[in-house]
Every structure is written in structure tokens, then in C-alpha cells.
TORFI-323780 format. One record per atom (N, C-alpha, C): residue number from 1; atom name; x, y, z. Coordinates in Angstrom, 2 decimals. Layout:
N
ATOM     i   at        px        py        pz
ATOM   NUM   CA         X         Y         Z
...
This chain:
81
ATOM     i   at        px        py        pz
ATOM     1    N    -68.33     80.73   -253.62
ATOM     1   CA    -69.33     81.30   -254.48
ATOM     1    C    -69.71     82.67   -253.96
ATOM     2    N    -69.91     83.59   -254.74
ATOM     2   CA    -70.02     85.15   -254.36
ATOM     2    C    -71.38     85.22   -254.70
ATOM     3    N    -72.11     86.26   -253.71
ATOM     3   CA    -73.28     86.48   -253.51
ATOM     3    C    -73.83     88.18   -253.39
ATOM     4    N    -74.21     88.79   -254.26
ATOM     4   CA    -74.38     90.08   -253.88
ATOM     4    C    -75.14     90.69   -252.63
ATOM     5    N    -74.58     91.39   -252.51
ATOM     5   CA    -75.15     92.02   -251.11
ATOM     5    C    -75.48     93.61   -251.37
ATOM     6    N    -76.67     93.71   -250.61
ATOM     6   CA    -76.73     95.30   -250.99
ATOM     6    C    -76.60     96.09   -249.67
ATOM     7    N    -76.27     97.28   -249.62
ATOM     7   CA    -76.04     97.96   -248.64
ATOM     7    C    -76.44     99.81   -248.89
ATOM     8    N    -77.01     99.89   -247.72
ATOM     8   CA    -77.37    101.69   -247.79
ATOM     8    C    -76.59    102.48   -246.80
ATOM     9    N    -76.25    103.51   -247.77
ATOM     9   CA    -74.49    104.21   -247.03
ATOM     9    C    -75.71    105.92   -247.26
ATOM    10    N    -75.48    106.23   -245.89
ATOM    10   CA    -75.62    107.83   -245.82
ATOM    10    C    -75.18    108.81   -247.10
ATOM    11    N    -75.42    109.57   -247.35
ATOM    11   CA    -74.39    110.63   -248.79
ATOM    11    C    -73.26    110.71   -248.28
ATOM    12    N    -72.93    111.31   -246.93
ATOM    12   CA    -71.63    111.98   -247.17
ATOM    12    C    -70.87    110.44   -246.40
ATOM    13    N    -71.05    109.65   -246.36
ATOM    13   CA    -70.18    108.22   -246.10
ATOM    13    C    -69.87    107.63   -247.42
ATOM    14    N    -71.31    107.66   -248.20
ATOM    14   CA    -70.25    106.79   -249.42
ATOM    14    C    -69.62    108.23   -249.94
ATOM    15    N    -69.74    109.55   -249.73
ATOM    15   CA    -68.60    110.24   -250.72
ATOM    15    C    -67.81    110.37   -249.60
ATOM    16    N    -67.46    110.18   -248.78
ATOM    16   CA    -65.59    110.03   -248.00
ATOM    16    C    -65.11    108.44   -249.06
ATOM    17    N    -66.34    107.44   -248.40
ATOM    17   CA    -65.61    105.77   -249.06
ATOM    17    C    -65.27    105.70   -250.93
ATOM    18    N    -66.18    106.74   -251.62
ATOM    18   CA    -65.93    107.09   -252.95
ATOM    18    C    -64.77    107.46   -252.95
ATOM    19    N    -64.42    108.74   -252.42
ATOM    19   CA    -63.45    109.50   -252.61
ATOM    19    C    -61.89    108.93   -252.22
ATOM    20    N    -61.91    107.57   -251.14
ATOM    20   CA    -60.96    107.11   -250.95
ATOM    20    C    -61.10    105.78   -251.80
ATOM    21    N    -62.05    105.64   -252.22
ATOM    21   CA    -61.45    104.38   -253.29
ATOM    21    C    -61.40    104.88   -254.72
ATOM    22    N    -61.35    106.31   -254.73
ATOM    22   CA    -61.05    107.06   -256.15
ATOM    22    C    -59.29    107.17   -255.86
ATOM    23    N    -58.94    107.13   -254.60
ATOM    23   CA    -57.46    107.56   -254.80
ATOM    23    C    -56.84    106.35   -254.72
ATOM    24    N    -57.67    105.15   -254.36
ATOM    24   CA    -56.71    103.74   -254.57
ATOM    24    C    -56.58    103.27   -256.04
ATOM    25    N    -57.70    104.11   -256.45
ATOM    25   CA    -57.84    103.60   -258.19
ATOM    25    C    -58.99    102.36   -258.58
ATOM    26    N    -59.53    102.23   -257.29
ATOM    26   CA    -60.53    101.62   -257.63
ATOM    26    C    -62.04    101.62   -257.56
ATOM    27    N    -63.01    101.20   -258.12
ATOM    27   CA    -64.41    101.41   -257.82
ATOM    27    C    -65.21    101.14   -256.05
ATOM    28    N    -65.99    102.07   -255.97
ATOM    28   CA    -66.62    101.84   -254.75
ATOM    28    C    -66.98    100.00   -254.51
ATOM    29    N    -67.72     99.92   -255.15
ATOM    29   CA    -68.20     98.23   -254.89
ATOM    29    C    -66.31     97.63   -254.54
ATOM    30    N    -65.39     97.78   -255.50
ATOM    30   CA    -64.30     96.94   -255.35
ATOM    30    C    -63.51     97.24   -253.86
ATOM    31    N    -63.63     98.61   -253.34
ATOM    31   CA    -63.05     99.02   -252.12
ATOM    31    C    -63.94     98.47   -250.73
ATOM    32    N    -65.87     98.04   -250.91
ATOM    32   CA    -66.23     98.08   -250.18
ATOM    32    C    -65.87     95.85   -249.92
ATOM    33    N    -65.57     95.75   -251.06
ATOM    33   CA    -65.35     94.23   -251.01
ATOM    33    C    -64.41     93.74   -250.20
ATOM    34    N    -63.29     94.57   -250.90
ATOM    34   CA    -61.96     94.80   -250.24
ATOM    34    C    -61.94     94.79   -248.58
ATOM    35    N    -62.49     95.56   -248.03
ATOM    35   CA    -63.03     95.97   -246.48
ATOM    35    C    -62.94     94.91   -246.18
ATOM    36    N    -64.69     94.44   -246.73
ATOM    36   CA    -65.47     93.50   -245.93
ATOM    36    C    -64.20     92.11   -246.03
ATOM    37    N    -63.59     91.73   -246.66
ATOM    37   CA    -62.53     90.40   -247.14
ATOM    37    C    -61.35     90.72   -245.82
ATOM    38    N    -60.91     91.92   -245.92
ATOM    38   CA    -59.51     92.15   -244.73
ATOM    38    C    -60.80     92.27   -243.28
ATOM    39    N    -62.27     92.31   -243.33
ATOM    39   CA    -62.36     91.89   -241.83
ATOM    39    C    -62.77     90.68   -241.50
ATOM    40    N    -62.84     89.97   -242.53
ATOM    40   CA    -63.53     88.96   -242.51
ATOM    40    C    -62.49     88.07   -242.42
ATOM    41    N    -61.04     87.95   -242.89
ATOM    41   CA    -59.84     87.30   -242.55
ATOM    41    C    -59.48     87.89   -240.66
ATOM    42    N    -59.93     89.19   -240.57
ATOM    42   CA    -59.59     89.29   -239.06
ATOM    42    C    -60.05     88.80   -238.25
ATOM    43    N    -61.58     88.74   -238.37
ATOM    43   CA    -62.93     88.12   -237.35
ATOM    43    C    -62.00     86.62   -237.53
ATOM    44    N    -61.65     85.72   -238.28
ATOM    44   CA    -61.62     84.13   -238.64
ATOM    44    C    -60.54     84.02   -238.03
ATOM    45    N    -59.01     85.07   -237.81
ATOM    45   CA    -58.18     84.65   -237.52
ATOM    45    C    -58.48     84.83   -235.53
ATOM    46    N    -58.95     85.84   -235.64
ATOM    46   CA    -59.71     86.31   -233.88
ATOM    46    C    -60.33     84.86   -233.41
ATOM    47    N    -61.42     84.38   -234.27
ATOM    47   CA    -62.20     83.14   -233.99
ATOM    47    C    -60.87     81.97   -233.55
ATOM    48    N    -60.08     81.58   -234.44
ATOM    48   CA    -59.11     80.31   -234.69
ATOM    48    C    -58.34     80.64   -233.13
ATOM    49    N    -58.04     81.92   -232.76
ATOM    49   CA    -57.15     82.32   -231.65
ATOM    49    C    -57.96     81.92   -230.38
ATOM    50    N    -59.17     82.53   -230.74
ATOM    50   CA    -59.87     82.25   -229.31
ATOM    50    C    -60.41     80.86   -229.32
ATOM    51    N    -60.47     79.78   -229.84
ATOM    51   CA    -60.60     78.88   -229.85
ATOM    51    C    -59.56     77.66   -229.65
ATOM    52    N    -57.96     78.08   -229.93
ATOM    52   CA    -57.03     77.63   -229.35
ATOM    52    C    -56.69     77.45   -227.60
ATOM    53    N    -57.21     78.97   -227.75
ATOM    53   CA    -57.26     79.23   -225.84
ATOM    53    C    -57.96     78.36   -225.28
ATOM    54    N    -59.22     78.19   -225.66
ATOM    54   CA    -59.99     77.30   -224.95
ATOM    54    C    -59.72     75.86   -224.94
ATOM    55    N    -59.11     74.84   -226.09
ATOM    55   CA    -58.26     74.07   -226.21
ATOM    55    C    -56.90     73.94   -224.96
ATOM    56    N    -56.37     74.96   -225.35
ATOM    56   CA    -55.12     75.00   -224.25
ATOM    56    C    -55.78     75.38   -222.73
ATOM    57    N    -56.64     75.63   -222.72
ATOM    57   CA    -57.00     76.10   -221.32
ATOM    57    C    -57.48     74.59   -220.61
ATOM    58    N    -58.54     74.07   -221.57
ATOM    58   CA    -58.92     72.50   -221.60
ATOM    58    C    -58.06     71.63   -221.80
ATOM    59    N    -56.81     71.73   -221.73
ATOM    59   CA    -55.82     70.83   -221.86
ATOM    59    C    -55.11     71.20   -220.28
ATOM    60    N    -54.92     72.16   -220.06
ATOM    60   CA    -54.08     72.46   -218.69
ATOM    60    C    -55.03     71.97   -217.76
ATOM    61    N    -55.93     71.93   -217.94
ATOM    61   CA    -56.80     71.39   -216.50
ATOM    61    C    -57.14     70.06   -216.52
ATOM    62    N    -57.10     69.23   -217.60
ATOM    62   CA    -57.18     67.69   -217.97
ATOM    62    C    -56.58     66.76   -217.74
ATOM    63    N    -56.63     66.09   -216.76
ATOM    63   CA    -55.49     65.18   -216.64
ATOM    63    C    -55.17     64.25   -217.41
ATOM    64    N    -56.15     63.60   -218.12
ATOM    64   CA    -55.99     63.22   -219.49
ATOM    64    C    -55.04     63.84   -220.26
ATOM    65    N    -55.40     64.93   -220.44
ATOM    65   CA    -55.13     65.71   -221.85
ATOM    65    C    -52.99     66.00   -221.48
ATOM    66    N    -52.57     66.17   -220.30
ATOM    66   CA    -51.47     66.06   -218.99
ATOM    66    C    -51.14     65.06   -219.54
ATOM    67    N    -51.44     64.23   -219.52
ATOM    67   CA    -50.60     62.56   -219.51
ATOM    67    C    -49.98     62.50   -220.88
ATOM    68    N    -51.12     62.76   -222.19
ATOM    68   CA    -50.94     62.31   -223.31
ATOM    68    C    -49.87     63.62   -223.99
ATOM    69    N    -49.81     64.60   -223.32
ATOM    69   CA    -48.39     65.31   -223.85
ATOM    69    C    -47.55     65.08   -223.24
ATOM    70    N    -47.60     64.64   -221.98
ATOM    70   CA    -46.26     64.42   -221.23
ATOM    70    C    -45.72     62.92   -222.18
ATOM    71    N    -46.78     61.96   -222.04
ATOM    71   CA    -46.50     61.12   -223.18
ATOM    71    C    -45.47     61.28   -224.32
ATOM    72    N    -46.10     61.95   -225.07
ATOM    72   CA    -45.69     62.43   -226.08
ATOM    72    C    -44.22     63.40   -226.08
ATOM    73    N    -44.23     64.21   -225.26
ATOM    73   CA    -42.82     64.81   -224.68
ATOM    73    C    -41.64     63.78   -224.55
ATOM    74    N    -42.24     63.17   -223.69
ATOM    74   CA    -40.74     61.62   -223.28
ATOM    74    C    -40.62     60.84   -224.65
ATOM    75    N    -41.53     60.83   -225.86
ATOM    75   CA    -41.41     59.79   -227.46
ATOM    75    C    -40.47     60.83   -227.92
ATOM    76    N    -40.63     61.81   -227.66
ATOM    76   CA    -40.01     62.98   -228.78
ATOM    76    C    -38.65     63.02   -228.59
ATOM    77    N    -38.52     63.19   -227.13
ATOM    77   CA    -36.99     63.07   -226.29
ATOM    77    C    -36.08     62.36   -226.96
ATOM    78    N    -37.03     60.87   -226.36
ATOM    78   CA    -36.44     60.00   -226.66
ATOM    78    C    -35.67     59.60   -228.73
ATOM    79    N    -36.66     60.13   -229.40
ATOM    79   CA    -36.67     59.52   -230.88
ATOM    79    C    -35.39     60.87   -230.97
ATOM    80    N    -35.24     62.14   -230.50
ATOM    80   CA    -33.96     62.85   -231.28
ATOM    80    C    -32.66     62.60   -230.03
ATOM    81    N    -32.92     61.72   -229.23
ATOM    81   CA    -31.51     61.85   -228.87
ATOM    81    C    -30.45     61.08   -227.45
């Protein structure tokens, strides 16, 4: 669900961000959407990454976490071959 947001841009910022979303062909609001969507996929994919690390970091030090892939390593082995 989309939610408007308002925002206050200096003059000569929204006329650079005007002027470059006049040469993409599209409206200011549609270029500033645009932005905010390609950082907002970057921040989420940054988040998912750094949150793997900590997973894998919490797995290398676990002896638990050790067993049940090594586990799993010797099923896998075993089932292709």
C-alpha cells in the first residue's frame, strides 16, 4: 500500500533533480520514487547480507550448529553417490 510522503528540496536541488528527471522523460515525483525504491531494494539487500554473516558467523562457533551440517554433509554424500 503506497503512502504519500512529502518532502522539502532547496530551489536549486529540486531544479538539478527536475532537470534530470526532465531528461529521463519523467515527472519529478516519478524520479524521486524511483530513487527512494532502487535504495530501498539496496538498504534490504545490505540488511539480508549482514544478517547472513551473523548466521554464518553463529554457526562457525556452534558446536551444535558443526554437528548438524557435518550431519547433513555425510546424508548428502551419501544419497548422490
Amino acid at each position: 500500500m503506497a503512502a504519500p510522503v512529502s518532502v522539502r528540496l532547496d530551489d536549486d536541488v529540486r531544479a538539478t533533480l527536475e532537470a534530470d528527471a526532465k531528461q529521463h522523460g519523467i515527472g519529478l515525483a516519478t524520479y524521486l520514487r524511483n530513487l527512494a525504491t532502487d535504495r530501498a531494494k539496496l538498504v534490504r539487500k545490505a540488511n539480508i547480507r549482514a544478517e547472513s554473516r551473523r548466521v554464518a558467523e553463529y554457526n562457525r562457533d556452534n558446536p551444535d550448529a558443526q554437528e548438524f551440517y557435518d550431519f547433513w554433509d555425510r546424508v548428502s554424500k551419501d544419497a548422490s553417490g
